[in-house]
C-alpha positions in Angstrom: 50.9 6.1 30.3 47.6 4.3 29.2 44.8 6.1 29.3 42.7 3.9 31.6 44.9 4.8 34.1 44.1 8.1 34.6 41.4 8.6 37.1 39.3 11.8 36.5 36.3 10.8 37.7 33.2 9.0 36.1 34.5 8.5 32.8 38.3 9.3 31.5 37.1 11.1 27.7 33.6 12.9 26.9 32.6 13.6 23.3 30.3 14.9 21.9 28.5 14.9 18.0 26.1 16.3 15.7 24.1 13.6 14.0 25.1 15.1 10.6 28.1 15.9 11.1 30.1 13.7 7.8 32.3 11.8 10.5 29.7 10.7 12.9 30.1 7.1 11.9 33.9 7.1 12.7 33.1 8.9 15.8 31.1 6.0 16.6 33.3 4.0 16.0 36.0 5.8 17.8 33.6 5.7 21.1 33.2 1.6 20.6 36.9 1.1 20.3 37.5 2.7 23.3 34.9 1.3 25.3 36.4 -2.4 23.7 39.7 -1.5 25.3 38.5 -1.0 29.0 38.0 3.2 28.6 35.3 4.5 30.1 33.4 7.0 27.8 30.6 9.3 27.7 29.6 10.3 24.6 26.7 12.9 23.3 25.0 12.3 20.0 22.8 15.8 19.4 20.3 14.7 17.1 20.3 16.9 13.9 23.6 18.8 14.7 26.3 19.8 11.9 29.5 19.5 12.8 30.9 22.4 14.5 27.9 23.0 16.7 29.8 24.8 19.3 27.7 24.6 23.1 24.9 25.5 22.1 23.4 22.3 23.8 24.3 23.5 27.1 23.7 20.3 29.1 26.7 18.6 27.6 28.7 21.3 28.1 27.8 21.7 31.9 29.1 17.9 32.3 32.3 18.4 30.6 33.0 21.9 32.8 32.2 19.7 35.8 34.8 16.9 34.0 37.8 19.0 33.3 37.8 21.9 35.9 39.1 19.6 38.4 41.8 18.1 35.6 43.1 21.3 35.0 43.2 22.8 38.8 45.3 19.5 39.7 47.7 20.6 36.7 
């Protein structure tokens, strides 16, 4: 199954990064490969975030409650 099938709403993936978190280039990256490939994406860069930042930023986690709650009640 390609991913760009799957229809869960706005966007298929959400991520979300610390600015200095070692990998945010590759995460980058990652996000601009996708979009390349037809994915739709939303991505968070927390400016001045480690990695491992947990939801402290609450607003990106309210978006990716309101993402997968319905993903995992059709499942």
């Amino acid at each position: 199954m390609e991913l760009r099938s799957l229809n869960y709403g706005r966007f298929t993936d959400i991520y979300s990064i610390g600015t200095r978190d070692p990998f945010v280039r590759e995460f980058e990256e990652y996000v601009a490969a996708l979009k390349e490939t037809g994915v739709t994406v939303k991505s968070y860069s927390l400016e001045g975030w480690p990695h491992g930042f947990g939801a402290a930023d609450c607003e990106w986690i309210k978006e990716f409650d309101r993402w997968l709650s319905p993903i995992l009640g059709n499942n």
